[in-house]
DRENPA-3360 file (N, C-alpha, C; in nm, 2 decimals, always signed):
BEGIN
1 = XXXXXXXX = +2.30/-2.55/-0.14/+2.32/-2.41/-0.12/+2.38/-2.39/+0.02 ~ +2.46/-2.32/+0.02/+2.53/-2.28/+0.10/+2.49/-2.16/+0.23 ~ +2.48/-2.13/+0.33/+2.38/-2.06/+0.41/+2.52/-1.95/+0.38 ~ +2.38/-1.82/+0.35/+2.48/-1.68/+0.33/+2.50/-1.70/+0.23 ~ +2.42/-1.75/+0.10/+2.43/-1.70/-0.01/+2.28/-1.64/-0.05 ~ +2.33/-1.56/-0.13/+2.19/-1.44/-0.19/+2.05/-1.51/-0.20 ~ +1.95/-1.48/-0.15/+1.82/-1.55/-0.19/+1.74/-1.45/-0.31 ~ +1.62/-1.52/-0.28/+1.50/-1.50/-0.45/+1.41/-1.40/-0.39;
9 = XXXXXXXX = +1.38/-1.32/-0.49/+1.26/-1.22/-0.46/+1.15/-1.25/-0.38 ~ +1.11/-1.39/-0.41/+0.99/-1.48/-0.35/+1.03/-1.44/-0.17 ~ +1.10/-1.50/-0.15/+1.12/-1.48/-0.03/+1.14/-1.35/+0.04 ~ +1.23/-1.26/-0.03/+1.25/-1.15/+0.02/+1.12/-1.08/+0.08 ~ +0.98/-1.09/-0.04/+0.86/-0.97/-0.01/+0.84/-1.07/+0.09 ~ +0.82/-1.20/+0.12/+0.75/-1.27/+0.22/+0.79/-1.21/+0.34 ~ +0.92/-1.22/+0.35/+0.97/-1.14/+0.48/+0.89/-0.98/+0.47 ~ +0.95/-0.90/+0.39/+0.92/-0.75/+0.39/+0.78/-0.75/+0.43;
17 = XXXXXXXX = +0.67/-0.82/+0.39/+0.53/-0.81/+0.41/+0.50/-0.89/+0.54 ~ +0.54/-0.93/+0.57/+0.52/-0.98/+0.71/+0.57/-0.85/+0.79 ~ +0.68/-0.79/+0.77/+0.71/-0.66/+0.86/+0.61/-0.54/+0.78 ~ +0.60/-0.51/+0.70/+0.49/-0.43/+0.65/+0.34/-0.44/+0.73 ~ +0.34/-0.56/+0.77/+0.15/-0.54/+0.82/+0.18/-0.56/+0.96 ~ +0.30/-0.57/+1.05/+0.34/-0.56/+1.16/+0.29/-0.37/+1.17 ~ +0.41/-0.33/+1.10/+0.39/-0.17/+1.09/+0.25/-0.09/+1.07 ~ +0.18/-0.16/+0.96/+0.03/-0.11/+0.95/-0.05/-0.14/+1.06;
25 = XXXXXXXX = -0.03/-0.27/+1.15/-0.15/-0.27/+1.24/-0.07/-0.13/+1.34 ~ +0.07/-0.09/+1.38/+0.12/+0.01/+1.46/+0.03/+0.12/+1.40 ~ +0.03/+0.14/+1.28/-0.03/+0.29/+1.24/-0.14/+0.27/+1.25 ~ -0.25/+0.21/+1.25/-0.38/+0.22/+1.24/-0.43/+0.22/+1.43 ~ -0.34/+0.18/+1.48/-0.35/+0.17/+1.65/-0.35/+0.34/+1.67 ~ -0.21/+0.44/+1.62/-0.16/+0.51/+1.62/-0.24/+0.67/+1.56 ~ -0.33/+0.63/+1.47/-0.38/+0.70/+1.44/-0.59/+0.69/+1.38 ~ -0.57/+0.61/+1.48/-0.72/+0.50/+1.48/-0.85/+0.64/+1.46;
33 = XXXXXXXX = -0.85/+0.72/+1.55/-0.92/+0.79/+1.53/-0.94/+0.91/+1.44 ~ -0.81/+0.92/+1.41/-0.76/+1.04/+1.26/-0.86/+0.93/+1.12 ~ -0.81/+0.82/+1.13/-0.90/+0.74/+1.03/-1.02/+0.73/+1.03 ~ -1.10/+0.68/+1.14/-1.24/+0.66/+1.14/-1.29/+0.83/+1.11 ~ -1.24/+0.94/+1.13/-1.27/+1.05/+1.11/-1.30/+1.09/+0.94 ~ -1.14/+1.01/+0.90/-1.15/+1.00/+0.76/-1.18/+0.99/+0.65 ~ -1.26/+0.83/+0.69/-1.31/+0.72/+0.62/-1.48/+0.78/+0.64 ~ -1.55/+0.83/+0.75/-1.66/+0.90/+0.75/-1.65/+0.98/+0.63;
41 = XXXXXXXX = -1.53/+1.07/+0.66/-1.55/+1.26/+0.56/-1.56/+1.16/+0.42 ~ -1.52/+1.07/+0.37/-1.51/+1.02/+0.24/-1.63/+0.96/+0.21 ~ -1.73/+0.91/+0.34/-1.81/+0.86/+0.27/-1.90/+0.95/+0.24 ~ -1.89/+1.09/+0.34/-2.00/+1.19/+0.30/-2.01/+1.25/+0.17 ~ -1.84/+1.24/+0.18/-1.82/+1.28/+0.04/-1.85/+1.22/-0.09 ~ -1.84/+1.12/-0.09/-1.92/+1.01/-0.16/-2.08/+1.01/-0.15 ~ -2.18/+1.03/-0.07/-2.27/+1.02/-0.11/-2.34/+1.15/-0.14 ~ -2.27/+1.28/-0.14/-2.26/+1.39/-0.22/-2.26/+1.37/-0.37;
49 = XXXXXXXX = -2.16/+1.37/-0.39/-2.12/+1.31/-0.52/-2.23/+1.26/-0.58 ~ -2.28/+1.09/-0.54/-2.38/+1.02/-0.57/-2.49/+1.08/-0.61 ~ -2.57/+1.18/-0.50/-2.65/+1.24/-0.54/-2.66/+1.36/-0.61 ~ -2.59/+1.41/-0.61/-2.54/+1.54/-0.76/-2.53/+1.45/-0.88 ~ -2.47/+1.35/-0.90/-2.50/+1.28/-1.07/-2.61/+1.23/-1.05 ~ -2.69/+1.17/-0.93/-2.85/+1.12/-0.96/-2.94/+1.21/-0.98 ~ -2.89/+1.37/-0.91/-3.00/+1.51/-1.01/-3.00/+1.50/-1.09 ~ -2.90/+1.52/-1.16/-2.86/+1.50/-1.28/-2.90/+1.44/-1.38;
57 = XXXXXXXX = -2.85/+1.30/-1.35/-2.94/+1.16/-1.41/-3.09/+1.22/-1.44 ~ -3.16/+1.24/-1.32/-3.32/+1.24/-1.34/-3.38/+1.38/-1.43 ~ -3.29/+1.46/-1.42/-3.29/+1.55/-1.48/-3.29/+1.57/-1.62 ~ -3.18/+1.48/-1.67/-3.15/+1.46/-1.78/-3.28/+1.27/-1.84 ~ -3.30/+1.26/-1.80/-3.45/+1.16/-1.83/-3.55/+1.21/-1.86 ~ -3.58/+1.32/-1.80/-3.70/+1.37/-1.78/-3.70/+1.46/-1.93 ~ -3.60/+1.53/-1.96/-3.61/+1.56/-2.11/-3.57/+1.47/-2.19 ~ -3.55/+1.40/-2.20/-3.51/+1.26/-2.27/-3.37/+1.28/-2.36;
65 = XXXXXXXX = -3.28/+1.37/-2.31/-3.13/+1.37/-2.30/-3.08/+1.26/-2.37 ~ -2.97/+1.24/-2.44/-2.91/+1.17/-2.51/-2.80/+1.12/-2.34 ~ -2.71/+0.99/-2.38/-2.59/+0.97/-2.28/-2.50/+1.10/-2.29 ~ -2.44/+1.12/-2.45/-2.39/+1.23/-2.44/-2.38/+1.38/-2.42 ~ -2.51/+1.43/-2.40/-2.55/+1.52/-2.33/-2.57/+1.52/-2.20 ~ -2.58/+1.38/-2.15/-2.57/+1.33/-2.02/-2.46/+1.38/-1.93 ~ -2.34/+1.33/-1.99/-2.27/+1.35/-1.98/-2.17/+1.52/-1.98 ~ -2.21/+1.58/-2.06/-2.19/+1.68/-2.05/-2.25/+1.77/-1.97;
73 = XXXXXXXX = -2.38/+1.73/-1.90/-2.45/+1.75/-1.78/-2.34/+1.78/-1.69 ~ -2.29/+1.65/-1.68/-2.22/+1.59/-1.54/-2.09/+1.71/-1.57 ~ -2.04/+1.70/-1.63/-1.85/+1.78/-1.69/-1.93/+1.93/-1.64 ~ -2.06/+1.96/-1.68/-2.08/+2.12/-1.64/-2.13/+2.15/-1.47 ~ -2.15/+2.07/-1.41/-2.24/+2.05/-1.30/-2.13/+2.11/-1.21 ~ -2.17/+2.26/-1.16/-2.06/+2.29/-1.04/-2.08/+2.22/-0.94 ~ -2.24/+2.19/-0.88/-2.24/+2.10/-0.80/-2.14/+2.00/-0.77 ~ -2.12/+1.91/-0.88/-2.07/+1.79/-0.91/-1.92/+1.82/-0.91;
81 = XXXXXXXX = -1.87/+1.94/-0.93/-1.75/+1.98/-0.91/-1.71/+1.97/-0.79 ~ -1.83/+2.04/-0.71/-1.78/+2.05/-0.55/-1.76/+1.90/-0.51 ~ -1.86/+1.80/-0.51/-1.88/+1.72/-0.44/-1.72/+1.61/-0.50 ~ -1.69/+1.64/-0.61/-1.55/+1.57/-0.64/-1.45/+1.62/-0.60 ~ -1.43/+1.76/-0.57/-1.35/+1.84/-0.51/-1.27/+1.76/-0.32 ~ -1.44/+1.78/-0.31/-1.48/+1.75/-0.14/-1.42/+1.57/-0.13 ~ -1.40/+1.48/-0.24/-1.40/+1.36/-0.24/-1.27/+1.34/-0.20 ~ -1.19/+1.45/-0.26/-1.03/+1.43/-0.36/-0.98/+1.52/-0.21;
89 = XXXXXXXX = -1.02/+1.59/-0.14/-0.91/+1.63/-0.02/-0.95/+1.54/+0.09 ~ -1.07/+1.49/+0.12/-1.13/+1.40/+0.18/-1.01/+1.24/+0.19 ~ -1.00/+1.19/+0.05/-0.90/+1.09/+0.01/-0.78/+1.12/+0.03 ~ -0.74/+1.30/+0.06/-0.58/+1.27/+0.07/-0.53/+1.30/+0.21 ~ -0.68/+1.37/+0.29/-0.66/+1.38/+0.43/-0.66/+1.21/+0.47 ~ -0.74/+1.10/+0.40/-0.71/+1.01/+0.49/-0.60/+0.92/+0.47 ~ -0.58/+0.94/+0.34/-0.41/+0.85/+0.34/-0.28/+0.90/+0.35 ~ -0.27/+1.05/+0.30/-0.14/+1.15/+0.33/-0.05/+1.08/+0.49;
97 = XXXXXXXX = -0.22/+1.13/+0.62/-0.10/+1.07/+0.70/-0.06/+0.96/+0.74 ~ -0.10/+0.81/+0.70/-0.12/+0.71/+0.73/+0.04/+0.67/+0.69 ~ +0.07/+0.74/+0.50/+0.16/+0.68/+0.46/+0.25/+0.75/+0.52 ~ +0.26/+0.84/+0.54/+0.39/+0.95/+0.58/+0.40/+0.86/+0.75 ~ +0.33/+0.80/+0.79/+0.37/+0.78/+0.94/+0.43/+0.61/+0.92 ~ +0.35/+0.53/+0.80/+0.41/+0.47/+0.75/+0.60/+0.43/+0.75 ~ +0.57/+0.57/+0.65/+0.72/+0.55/+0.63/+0.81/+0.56/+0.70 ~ +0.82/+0.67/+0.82/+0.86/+0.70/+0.92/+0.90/+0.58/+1.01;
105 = XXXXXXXX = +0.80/+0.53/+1.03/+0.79/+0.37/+1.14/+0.91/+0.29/+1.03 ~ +0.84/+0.30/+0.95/+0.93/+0.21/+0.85/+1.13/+0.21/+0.83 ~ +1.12/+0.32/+0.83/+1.27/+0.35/+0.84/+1.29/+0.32/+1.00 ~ +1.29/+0.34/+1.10/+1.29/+0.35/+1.24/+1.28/+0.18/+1.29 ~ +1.20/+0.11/+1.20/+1.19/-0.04/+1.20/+1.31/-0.09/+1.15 ~ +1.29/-0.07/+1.03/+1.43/-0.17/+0.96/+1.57/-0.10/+0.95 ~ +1.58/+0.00/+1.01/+1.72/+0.04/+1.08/+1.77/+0.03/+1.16 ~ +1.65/-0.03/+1.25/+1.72/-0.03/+1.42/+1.74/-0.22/+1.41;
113 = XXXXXXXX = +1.66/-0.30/+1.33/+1.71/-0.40/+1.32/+1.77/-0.48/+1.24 ~ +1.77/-0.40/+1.12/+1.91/-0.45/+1.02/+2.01/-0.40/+1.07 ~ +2.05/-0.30/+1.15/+2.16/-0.24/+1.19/+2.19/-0.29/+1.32 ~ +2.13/-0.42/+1.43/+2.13/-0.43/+1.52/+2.20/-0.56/+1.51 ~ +2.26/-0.67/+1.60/+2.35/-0.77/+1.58/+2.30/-0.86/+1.55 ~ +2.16/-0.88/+1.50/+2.04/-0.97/+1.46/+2.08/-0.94/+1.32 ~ +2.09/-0.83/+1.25/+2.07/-0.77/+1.08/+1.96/-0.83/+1.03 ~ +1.87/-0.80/+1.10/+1.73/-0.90/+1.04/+1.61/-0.82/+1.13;
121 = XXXXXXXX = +1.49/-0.81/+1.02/+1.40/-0.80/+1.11/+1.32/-0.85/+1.19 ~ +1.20/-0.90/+1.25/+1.17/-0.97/+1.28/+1.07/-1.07/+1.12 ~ +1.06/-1.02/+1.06/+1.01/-1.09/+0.91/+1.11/-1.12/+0.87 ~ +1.23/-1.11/+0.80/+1.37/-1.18/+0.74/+1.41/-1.28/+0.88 ~ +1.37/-1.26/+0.96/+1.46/-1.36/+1.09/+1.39/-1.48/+1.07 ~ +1.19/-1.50/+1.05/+1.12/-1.59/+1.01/+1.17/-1.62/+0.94 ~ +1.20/-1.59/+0.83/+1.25/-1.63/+0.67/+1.36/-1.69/+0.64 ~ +1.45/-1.64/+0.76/+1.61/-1.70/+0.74/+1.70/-1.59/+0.67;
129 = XXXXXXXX = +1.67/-1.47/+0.69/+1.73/-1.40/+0.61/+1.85/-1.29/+0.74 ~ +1.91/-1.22/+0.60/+2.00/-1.15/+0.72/+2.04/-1.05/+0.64 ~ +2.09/-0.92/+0.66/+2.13/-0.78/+0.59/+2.26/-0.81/+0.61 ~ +2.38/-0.81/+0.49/+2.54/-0.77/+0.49/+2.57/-0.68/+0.44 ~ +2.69/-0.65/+0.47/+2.73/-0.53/+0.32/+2.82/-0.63/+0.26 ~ +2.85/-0.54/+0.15/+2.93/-0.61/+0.03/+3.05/-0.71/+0.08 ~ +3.13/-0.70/+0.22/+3.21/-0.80/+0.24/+3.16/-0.86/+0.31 ~ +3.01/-0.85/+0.33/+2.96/-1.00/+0.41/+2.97/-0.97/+0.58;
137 = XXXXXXXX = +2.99/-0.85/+0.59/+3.00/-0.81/+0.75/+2.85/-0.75/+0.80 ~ +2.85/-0.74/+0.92/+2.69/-0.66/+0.95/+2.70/-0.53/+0.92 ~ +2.61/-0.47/+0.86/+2.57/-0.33/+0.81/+2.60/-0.24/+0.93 ~ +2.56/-0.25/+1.02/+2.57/-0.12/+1.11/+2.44/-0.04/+1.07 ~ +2.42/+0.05/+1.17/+2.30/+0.15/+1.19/+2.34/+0.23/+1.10 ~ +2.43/+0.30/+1.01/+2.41/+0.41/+0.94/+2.35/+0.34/+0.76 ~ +2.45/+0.24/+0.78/+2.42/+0.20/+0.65/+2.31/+0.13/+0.64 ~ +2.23/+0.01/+0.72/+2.13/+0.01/+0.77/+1.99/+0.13/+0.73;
145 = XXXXXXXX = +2.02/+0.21/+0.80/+1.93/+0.36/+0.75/+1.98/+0.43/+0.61 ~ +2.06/+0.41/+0.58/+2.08/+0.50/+0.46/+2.04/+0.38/+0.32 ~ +2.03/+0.25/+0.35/+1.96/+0.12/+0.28/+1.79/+0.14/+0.28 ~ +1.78/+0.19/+0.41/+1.56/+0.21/+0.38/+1.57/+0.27/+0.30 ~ +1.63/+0.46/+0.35/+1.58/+0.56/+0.30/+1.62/+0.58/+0.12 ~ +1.72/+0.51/+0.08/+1.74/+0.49/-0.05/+1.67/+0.35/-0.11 ~ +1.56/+0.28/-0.05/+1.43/+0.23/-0.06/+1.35/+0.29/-0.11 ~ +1.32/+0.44/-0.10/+1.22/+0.53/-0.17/+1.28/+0.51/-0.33;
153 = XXXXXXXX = +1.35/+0.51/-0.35/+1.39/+0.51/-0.50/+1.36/+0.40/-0.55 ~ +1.36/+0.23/-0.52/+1.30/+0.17/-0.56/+1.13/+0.17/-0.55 ~ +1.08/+0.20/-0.46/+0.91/+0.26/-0.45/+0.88/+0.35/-0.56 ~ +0.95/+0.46/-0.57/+0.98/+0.54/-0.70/+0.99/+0.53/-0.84 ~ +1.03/+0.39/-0.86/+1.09/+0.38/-0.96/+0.98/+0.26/-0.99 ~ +0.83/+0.27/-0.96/+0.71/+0.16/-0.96/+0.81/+0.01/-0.98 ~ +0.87/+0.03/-0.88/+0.91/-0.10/-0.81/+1.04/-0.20/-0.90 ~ +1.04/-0.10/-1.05/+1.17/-0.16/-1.12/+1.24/-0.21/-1.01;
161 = XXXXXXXX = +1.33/-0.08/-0.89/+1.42/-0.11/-0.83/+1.43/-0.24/-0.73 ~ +1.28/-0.28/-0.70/+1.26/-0.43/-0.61/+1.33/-0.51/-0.71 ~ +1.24/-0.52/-0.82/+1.23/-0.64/-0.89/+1.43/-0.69/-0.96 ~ +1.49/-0.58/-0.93/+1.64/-0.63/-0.97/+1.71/-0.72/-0.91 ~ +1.62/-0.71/-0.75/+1.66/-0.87/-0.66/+1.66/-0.97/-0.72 ~ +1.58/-0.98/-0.84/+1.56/-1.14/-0.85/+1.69/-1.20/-0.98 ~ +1.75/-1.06/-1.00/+1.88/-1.08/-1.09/+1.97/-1.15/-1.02 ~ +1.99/-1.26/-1.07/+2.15/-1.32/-1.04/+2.29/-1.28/-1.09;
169 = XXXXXXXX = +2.40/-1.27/-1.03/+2.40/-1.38/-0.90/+2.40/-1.34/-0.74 ~ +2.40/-1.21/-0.76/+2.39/-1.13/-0.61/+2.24/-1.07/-0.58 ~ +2.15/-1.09/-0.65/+2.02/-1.02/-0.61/+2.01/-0.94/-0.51 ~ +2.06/-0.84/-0.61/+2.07/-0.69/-0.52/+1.98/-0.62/-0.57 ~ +1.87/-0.51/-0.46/+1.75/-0.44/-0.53/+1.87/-0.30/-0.54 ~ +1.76/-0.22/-0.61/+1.82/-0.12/-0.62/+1.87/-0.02/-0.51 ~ +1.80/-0.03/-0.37/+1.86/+0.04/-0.28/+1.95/-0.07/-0.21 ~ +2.00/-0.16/-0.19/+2.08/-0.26/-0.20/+2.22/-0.21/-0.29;
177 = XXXXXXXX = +2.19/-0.23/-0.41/+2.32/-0.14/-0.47/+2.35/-0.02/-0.42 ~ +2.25/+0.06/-0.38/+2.31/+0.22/-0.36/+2.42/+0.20/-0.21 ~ +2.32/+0.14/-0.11/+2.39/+0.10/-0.01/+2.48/+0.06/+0.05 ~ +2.53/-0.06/-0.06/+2.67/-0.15/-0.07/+2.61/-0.27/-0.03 ~ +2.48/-0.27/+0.00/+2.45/-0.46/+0.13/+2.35/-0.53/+0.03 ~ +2.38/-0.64/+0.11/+2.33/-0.79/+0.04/+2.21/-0.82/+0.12 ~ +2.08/-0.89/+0.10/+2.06/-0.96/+0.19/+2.09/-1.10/+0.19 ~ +2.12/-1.23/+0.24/+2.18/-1.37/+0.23/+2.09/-1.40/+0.28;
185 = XXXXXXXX = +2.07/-1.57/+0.28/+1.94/-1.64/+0.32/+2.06/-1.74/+0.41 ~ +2.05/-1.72/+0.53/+2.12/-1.82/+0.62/+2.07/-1.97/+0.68 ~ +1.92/-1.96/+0.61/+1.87/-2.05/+0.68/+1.81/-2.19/+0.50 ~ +1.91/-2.30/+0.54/+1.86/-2.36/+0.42/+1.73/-2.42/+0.39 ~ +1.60/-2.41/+0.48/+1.56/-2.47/+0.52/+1.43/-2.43/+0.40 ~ +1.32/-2.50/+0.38/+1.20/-2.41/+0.26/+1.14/-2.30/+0.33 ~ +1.07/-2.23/+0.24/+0.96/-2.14/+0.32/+0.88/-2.17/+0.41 ~ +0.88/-2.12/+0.53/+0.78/-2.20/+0.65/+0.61/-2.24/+0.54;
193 = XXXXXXXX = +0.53/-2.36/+0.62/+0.40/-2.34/+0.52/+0.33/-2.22/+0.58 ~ +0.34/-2.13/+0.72/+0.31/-2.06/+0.75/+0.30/-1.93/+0.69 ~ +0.44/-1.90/+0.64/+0.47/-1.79/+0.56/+0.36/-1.81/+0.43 ~ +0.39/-1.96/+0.34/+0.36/-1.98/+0.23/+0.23/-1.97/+0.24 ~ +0.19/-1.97/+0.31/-0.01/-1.92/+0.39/-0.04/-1.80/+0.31 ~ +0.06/-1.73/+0.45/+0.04/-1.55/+0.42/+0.03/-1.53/+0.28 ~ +0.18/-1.53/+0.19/+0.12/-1.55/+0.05/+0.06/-1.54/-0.04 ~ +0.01/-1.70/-0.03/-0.07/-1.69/-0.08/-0.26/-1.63/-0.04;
201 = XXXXXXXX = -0.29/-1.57/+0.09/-0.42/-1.51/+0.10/-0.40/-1.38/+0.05 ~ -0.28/-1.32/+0.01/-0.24/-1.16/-0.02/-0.33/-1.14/-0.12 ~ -0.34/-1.24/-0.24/-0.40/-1.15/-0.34/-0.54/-1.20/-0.35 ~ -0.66/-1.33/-0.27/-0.76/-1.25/-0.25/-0.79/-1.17/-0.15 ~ -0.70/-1.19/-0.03/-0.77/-1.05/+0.01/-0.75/-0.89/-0.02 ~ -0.66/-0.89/-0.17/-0.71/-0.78/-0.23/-0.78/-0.73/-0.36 ~ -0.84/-0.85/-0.38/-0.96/-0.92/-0.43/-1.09/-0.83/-0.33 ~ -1.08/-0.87/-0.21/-1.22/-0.87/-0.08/-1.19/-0.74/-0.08;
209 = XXXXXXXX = -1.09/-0.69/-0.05/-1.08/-0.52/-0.01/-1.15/-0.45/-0.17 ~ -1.12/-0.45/-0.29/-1.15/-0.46/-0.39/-1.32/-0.43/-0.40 ~ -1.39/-0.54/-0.38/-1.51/-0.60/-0.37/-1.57/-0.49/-0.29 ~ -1.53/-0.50/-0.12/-1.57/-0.43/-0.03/-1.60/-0.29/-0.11 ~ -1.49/-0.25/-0.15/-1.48/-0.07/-0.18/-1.61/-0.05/-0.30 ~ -1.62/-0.11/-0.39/-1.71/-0.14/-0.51/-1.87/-0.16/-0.48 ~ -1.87/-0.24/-0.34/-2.03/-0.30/-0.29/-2.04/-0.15/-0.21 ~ -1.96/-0.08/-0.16/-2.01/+0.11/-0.04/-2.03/+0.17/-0.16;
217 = XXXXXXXX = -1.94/+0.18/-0.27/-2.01/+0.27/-0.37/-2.12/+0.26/-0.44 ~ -2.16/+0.10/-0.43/-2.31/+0.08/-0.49/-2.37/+0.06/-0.44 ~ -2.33/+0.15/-0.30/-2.48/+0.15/-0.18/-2.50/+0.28/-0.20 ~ -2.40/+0.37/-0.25/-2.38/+0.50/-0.21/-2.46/+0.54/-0.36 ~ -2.45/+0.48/-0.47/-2.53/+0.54/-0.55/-2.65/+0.47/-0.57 ~ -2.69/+0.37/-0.51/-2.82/+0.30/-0.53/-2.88/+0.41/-0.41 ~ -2.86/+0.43/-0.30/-2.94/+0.55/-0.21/-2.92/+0.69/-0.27 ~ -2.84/+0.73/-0.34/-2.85/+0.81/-0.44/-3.01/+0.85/-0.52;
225 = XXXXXXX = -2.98/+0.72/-0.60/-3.09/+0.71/-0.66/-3.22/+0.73/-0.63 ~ -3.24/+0.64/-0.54/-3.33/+0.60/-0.42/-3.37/+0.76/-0.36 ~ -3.31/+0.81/-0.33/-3.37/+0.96/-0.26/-3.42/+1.04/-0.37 ~ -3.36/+1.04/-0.52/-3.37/+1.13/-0.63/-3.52/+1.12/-0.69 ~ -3.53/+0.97/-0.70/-3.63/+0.94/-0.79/-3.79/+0.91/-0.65 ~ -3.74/+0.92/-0.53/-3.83/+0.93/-0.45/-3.88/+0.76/-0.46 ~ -3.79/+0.67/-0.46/-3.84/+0.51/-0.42/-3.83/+0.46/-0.29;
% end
């Protein structure tokens, strides 16, 4: 292979995710305390919740209630309305701004360095990669930025528009075609094992995040319980 010819999807997210969690540790620096504020209101909100279906629950025991009536408990329970209410603006106060600042950084990242005489960010420069347009020249800052921001369409498009990269023989994503630019792999060399690390820990540690989220909720309704039934 020839350096500056089109590379594989594999490679491409390896780069993009290596600048992705560059950006995430920026925003969580950035808005550190908007979050810890967040992630509190959610758990309150959650252990509200918890305890409005464990009234419920004991409530519904104590006449010896069918599940199904149980449950229609729960669907009537304004309580239980509120406390899902209180969950659902709780969840969008803490991620609305995270991603919106997100994406902001995000455009302001890979514009100023795909567009810069690098055409790479610092994750495609590990990788060996580099931004062209269609005759193989450097993108420039407009096209550059006008390549993220027509990025939202493949995010939009639950990611059809990524996965077109891996079409040969020019593996162009969908904001790639809108833009006119290539990315090329200049560097012949394999995936660092370092990269191939990253990688591969991505999907258990969203596995552990997973796990994590699932073990608060079954603290949150095991103390539920625990207060309801007076254990």
């Amino acid at each position: 292979m020839t350096p500056g010819a089109p590379t594989s999807l594999p490679r491409r997210y390896a780069a993009w995710s290596l600048d992705a969690a560059i950006l995430a540790l920026l925003v969580v620096a950035l808005l550190h305390r908007r979050l810890c504020a967040g992630l509190a209101a959610c758990g309150e909100a959650l252990d509200a919740m918890s305890l409005s279906m464990a009234a419920t629950m004991a409530e519904a025991a104590e006449r010896g209630a069918a599940p199904a009536a149980l449950a229609q408990a729960w669907l009537a329970d304004p309580g239980l309305h509120a406390a899902v209410g209180q969950l659902a603006v709780a969840l969008v106060a803490v991620l609305v701004p995270p991603t919106l600042a997100f994406a902001l950084l995000s455009l302001a990242w890979f514009a100023a360095f795909e567009g810069s005489r690098w055409q790479a960010t610092p994750g495609k420069r590990l990788l060996g990669l580099r931004v062209v347009d269609d005759d193989g020249l450097p993108p420039g800052y407009v096209r550059a930025a006008l390549r993220q921001a027509a990025g939202l369409l493949s995010w939009a498009s639950l990611n059809v528009g990524h996965v077109l990269a891996a079409h040969a023989p020019r593996h162009q994503a969908l904001h790639d075609r809108i833009a006119g630019t290539r990315v090329v792999r200049v560097d012949t060399r394999p995936i660092p094992m370092p990269a191939r690390l990253w990688l591969a820990l991505q999907l258990p540690a969203c596995f552990l995040l997973l796990a994590w989220l699932m073990r608060i909720v079954d603290r949150s309704v095991a103390a539920a319980l625990d207060a309801t039934l007076g254990l």
